[in-house]
ROSENU-356448 format. One record per residue (C-alpha): residue number from 1; x negated, y negated, z negated. Coordinates in pm, 1 decimal, padded with zeros to 6 digits. Each point is the difference from the previous one (the first is absolute). Layout:
N
(pt NUM (X Y Z))
...
END
This chain:
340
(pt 1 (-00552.9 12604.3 01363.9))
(pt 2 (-00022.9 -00363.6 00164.2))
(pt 3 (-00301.4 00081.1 00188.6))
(pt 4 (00135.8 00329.3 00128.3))
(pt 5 (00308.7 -00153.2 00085.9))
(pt 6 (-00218.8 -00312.9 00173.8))
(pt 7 (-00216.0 00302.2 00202.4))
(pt 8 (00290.6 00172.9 00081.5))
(pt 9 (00124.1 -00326.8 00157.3))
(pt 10 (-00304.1 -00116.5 00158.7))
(pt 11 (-00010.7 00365.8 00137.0))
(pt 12 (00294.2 -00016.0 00201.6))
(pt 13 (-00033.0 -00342.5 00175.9))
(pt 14 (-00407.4 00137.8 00114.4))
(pt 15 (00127.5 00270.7 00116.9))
(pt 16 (00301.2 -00190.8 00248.0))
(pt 17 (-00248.4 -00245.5 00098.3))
(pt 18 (-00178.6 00304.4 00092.5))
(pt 19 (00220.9 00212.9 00223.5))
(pt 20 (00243.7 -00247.9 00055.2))
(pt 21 (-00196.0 -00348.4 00125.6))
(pt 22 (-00275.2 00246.6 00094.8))
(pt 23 (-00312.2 -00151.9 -00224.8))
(pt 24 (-00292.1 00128.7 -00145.2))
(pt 25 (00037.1 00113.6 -00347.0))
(pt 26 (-00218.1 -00197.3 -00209.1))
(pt 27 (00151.5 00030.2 -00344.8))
(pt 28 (-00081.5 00358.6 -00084.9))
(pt 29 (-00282.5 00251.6 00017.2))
(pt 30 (00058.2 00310.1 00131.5))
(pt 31 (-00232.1 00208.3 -00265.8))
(pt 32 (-00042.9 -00240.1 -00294.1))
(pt 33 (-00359.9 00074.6 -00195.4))
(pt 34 (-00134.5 -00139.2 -00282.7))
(pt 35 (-00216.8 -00271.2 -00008.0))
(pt 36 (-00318.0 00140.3 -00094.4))
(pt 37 (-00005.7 00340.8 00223.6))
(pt 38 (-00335.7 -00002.1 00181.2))
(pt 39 (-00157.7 -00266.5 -00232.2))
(pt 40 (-00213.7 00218.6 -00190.2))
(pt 41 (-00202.2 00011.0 00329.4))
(pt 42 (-00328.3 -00201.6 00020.6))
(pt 43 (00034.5 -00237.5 00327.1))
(pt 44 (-00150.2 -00276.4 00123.6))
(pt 45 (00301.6 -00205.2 -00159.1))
(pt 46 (-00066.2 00100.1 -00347.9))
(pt 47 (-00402.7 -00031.6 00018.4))
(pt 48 (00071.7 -00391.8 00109.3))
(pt 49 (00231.3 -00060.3 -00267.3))
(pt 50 (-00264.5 00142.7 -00251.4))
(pt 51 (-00222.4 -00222.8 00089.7))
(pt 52 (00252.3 -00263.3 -00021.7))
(pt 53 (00084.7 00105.5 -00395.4))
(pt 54 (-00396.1 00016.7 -00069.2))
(pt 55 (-00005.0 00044.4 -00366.6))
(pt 56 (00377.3 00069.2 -00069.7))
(pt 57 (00200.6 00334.3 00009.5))
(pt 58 (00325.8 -00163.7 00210.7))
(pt 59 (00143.3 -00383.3 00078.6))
(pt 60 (00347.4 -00084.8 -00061.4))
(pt 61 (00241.0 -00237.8 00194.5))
(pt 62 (00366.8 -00117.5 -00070.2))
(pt 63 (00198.8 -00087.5 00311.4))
(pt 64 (00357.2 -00201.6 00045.1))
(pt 65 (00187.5 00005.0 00274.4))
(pt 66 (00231.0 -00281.8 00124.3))
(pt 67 (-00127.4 -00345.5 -00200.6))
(pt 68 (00162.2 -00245.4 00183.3))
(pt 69 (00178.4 -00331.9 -00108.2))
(pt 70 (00327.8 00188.7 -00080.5))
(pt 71 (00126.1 -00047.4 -00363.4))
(pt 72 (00286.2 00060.6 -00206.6))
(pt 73 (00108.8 -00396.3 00063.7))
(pt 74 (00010.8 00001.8 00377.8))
(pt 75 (00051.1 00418.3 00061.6))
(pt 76 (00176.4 00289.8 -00122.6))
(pt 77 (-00341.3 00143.6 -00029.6))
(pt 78 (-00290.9 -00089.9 -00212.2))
(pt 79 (-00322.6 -00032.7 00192.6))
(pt 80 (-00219.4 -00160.8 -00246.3))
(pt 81 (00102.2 -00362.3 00181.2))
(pt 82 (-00076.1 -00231.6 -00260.2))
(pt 83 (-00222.7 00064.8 -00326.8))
(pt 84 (00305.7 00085.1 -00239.1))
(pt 85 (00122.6 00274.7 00185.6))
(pt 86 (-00183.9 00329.4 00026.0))
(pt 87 (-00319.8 -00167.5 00072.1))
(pt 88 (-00019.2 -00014.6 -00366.4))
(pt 89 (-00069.7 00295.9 -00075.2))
(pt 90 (-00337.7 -00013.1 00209.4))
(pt 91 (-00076.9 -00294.1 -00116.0))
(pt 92 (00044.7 00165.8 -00390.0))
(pt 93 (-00231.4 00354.1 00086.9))
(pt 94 (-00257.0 -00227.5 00191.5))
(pt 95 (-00008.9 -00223.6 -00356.2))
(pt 96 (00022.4 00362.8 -00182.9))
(pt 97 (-00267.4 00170.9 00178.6))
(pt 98 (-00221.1 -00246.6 00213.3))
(pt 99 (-00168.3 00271.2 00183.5))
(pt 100 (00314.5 00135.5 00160.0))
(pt 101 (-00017.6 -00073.0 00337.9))
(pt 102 (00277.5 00044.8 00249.0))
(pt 103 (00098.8 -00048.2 00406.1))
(pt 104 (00329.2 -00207.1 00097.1))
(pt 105 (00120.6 00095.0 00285.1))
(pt 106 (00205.3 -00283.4 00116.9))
(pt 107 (00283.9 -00113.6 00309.6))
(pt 108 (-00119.4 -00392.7 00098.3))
(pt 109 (00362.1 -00021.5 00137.4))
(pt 110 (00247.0 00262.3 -00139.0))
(pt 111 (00321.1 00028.2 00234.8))
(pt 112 (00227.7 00229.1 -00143.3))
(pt 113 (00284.0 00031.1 -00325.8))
(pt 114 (00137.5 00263.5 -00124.0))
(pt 115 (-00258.4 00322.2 -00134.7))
(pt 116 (00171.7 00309.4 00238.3))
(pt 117 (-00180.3 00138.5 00260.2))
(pt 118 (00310.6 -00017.4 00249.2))
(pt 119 (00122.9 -00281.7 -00212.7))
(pt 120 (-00226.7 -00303.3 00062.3))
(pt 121 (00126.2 -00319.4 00084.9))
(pt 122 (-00229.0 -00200.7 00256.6))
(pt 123 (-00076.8 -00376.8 -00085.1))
(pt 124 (-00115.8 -00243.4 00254.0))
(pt 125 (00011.3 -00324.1 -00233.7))
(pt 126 (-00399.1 00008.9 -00092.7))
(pt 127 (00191.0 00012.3 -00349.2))
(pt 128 (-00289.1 00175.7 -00143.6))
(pt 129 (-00263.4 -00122.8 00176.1))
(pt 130 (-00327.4 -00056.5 -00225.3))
(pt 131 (-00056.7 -00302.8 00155.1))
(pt 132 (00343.5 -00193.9 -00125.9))
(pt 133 (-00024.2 -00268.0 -00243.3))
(pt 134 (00176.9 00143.4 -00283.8))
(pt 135 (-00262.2 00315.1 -00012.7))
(pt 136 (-00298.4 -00245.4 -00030.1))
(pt 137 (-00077.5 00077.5 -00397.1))
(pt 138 (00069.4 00381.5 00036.9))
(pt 139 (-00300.2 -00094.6 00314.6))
(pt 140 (-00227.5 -00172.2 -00247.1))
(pt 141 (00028.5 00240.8 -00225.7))
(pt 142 (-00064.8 00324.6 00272.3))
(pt 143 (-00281.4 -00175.4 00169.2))
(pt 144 (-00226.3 -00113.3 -00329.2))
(pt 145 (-00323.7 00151.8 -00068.6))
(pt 146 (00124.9 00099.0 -00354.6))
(pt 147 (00295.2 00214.3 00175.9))
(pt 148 (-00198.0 00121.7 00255.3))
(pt 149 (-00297.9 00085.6 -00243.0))
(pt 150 (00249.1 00305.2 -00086.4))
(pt 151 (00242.4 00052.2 00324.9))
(pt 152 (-00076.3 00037.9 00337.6))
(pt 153 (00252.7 -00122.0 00259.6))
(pt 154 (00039.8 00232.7 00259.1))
(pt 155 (00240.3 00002.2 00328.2))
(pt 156 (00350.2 00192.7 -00010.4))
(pt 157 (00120.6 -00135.1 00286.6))
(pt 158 (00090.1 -00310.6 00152.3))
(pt 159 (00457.1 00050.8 -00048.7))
(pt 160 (-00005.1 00391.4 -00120.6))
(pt 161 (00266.2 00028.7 00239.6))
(pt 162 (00057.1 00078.9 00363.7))
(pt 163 (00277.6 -00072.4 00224.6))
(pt 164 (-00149.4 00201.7 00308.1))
(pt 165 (00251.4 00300.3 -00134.2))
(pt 166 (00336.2 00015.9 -00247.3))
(pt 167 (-00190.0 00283.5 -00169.9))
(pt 168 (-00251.6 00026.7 -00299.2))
(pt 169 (-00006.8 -00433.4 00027.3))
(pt 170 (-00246.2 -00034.9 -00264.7))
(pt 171 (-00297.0 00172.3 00199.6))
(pt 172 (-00129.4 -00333.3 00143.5))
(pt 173 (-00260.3 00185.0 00272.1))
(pt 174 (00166.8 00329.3 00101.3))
(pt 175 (00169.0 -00089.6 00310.5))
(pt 176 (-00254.2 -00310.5 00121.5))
(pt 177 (-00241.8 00059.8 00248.5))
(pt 178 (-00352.1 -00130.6 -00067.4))
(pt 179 (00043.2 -00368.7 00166.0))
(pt 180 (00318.3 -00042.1 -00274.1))
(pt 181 (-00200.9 00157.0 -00282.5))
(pt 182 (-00303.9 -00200.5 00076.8))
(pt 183 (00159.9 -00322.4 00019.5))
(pt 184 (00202.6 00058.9 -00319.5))
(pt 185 (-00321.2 00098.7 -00257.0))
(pt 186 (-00174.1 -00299.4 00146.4))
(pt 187 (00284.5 -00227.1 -00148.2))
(pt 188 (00029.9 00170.9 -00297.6))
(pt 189 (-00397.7 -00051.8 -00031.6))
(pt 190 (00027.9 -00364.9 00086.9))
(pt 191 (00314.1 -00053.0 -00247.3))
(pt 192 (-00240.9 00093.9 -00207.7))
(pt 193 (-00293.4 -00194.6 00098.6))
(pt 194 (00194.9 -00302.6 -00019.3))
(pt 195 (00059.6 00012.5 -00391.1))
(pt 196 (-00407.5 00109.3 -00018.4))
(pt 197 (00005.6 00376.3 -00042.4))
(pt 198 (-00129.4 00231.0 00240.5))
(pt 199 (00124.2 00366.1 -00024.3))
(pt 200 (-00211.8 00254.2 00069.6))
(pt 201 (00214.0 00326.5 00014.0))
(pt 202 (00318.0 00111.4 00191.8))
(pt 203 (00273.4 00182.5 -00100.1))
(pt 204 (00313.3 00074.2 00226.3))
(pt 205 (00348.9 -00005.7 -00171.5))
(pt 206 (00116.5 00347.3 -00031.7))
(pt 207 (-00265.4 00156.7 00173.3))
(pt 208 (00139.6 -00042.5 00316.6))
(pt 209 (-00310.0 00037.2 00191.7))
(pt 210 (00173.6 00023.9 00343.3))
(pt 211 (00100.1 00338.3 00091.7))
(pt 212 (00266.6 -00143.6 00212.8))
(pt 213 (-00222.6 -00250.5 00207.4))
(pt 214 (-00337.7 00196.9 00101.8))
(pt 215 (-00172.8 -00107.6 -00344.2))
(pt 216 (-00004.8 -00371.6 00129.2))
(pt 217 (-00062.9 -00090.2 -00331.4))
(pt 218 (-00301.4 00233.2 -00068.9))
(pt 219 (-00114.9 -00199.0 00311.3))
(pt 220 (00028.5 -00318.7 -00101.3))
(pt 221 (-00126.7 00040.5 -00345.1))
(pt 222 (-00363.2 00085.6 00197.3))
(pt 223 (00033.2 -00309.5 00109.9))
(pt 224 (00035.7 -00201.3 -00385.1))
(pt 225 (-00316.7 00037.9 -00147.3))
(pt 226 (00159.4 00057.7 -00312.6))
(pt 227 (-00225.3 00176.9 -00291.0))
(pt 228 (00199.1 00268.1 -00023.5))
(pt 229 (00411.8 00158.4 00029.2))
(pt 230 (00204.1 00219.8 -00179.3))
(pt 231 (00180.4 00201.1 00286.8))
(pt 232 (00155.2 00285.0 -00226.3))
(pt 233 (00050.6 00192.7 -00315.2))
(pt 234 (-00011.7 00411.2 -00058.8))
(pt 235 (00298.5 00017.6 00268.8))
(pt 236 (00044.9 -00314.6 00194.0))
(pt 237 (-00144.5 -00221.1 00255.4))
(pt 238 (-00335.5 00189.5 00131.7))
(pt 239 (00057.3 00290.1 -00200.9))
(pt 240 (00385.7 00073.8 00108.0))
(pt 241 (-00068.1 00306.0 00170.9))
(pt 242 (-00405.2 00060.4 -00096.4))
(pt 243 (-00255.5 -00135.0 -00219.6))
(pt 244 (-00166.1 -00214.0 00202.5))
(pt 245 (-00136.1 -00254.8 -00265.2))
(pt 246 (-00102.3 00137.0 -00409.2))
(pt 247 (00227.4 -00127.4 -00250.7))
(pt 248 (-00291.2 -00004.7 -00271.2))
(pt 249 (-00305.9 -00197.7 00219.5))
(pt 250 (00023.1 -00283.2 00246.7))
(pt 251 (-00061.0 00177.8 00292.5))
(pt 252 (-00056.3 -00141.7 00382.4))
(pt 253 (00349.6 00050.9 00234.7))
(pt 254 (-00084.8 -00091.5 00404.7))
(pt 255 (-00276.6 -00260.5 -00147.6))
(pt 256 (00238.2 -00125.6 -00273.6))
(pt 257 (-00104.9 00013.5 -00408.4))
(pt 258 (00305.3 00174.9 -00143.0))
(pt 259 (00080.6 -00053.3 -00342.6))
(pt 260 (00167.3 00292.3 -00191.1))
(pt 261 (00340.7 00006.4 -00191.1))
(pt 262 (00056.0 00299.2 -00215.9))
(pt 263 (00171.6 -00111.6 -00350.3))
(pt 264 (00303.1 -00181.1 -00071.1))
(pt 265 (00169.9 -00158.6 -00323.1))
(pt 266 (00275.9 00204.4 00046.2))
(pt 267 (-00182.6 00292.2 -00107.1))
(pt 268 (00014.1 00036.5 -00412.8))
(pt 269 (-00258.1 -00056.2 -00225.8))
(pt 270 (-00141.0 00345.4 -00024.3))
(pt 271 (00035.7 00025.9 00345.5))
(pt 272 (-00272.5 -00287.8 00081.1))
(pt 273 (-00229.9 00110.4 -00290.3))
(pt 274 (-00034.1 00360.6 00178.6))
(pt 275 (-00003.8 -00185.6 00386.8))
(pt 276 (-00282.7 -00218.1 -00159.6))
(pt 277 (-00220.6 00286.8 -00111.7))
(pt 278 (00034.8 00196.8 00293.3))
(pt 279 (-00105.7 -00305.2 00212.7))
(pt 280 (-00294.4 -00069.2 -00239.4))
(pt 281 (-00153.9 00345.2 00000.1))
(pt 282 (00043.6 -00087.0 00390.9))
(pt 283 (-00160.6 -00272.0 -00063.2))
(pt 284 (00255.6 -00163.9 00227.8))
(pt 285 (00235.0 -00354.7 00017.1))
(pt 286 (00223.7 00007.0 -00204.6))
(pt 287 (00267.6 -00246.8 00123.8))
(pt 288 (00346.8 -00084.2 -00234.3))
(pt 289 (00279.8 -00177.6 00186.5))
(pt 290 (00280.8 -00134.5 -00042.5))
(pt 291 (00267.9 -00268.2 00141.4))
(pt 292 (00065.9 -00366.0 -00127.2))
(pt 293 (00368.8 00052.7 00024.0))
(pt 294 (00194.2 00226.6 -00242.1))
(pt 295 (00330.5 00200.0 00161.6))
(pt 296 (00129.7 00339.3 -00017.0))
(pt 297 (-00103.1 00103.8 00348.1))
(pt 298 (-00382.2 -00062.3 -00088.0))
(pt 299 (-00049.5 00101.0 -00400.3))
(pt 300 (-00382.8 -00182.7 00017.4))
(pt 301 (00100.7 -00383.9 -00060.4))
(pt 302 (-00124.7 -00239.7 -00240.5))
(pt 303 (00233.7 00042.7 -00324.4))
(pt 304 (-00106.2 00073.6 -00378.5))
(pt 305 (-00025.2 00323.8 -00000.8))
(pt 306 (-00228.9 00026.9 00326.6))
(pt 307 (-00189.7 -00285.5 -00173.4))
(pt 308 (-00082.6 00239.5 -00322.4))
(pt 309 (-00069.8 00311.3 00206.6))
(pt 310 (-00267.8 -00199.1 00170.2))
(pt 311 (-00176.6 -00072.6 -00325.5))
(pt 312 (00003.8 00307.0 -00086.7))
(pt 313 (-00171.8 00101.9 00294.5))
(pt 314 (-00286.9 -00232.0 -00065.3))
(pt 315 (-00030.3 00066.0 -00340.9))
(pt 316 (-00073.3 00373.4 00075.5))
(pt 317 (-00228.7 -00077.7 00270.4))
(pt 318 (-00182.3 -00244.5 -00245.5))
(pt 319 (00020.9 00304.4 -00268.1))
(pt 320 (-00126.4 00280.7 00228.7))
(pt 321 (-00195.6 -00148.1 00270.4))
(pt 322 (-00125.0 -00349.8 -00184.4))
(pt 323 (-00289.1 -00166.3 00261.1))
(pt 324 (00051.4 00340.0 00234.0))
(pt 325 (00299.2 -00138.0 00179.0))
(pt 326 (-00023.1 -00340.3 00211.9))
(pt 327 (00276.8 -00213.9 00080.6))
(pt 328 (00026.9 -00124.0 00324.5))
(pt 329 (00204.0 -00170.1 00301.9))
(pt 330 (00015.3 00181.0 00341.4))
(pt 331 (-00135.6 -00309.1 00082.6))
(pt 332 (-00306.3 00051.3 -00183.3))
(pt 333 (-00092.6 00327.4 00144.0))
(pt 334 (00115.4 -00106.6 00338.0))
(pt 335 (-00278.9 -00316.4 -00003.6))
(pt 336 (-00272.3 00314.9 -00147.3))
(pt 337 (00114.1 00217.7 00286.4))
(pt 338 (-00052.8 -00294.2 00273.5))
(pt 339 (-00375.4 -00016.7 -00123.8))
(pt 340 (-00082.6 00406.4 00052.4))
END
């Protein structure tokens, strides 16, 4: 009932910004399809990521969105900030099952309280800058080799919010031409350099790709040399209005690697187990994410029970696909990819 009411709500304000302030919808697809029409097709996608898998049936990756220095001390939302708060539960499945791996995507500089999408309050302190003082263990701890050996770090971002428009605020690249886009995933990159991790990947907050500004951030990400970018689920981002990019294979979008997203912890139990099989017999990505904070609005955040419904997830792939599935970072296939 929450999340109808939540869509319901979400619903209206799209479609005022819509008529009303005369924008490009960018929140809803106009024929929603499921994720793996057309993937039963061979293309030139799938016979690249076969060769990728070699030996195994599938590969599996966990992403999180939103790791950032936020944490239940110094925000009203848990980000995984400092090694107590959610971060421990990573840190316990990585102990648990030392093959998991799993990509981070993470905001160098987050700008914004509150968790609404017309709700968000903008910050201009630095308060959660990665580079203060008072984050320097969380750093440490981020940017080791034993961490790392496990979790990619991957760019969300540089605030995850926009003031170019009083609408959807937390889609950081929708309204900025390419200069503005550019300029801001260079500094996130160099936050990043500066505490000695280089990201690889890209993924824009929201999926706000930049229907209202000519793609400028399509553009600039050409320009980035990253590895590879997320740019959309099913029914967002690229694939708002067609599929332009497979949501099972990393597949190639104007010269860019796109990663896939098709699963998500909010799904049940039995719910993954089927999604994994059908992606296996695909012999496809299967790719698990969920958030680092836990609210209502979301339903995908670090909390016990999310924690147990992940291990139950790898113990049936361990069960029914033991040495068939590999466990990977987008990271990893994006540095295989670069070779080809």
């Amino acid at each position: 009932m929450v999340n109808k009411l939540f869509l319901l709500y979400f619903k209206t304000f799209e479609l005022y910004d819509r008529y009303f302030k005369k924008l490009k919808p960018i929140m809803w697809q106009k024929k929603p399809i499921h994720y793996l029409e057309g993937e039963d097709k061979f293309t030139f996608e799938k016979a690249l990521f076969l060769k990728y898998l070699g030996s195994y049936k599938s590969a599996i990756v966990f992403i999180w969105d939103d790791l950032c220095p936020k944490n239940g001390k110094n925000s009203i939302l848990d980000n995984g900030g400092i090694s107590s708060s959610n971060l421990k539960y990573l840190d316990s499945l990585n102990k648990r099952f030392p093959f998991m791996k799993s990509t981070l995507f993470s905001i160098p500089n987050v700008s914004f309280e509150g968790c609404g999408y017309y709700s968000s309050d903008w910050i201009s302190n630095n308060k959660f800058d990665i580079r203060n003082v008072e984050y320097e263990f969380w750093i440490k701890k981020i940017s080791s080799k034993q961490f790392q050996k496990n979790n990619e770090i991957s760019l969300h971002g540089l605030h995850h919010f926009q003031k170019e428009k009083k609408y959807w605020p937390q889609m950081e690249y929708e309204f900025k031409t390419k200069d503005k886009c550019l300029n801001s995933i260079m500094e996130g990159k160099s936050i990043f350099k500066e505490i000695n991790i280089n990201v690889t990947g890209f993924c824009p907050p929201v999926f706000g790709i930049g229907y209202n500004s000519n793609f400028g951030l399509i553009e600039a990400l050409k320009e980035c040399n990253f590895d590879y970018v997320c740019l959309g689920t099913k029914n967002s981002g690229v694939n708002l209005f067609n599929k332009n990019v497979s949501c099972v294979y990393p597949s190639y979008y104007q010269s860019l690697l796109n990663m896939p997203q098709n699963l998500s912890l909010t799904l049940s139990f039995e719910d993954l187990k089927k999604n994994i099989d059908d992606i296996v017999k695909l012999n496809g990505l299967i790719v698990i994410k969920g958030h680092f904070v836990q609210n209502w609005r979301l339903g995908d955040g670090w909390n016990d029970e999310i924690y147990k419904k992940i291990v139950k997830v790898i113990e049936y792939l361990e069960n029914k696909y033991f040495n068939k599935v590999k466990y990977v970072t987008f990271g990893d296939i994006g540095k295989w990819y670069k070779k080809q």
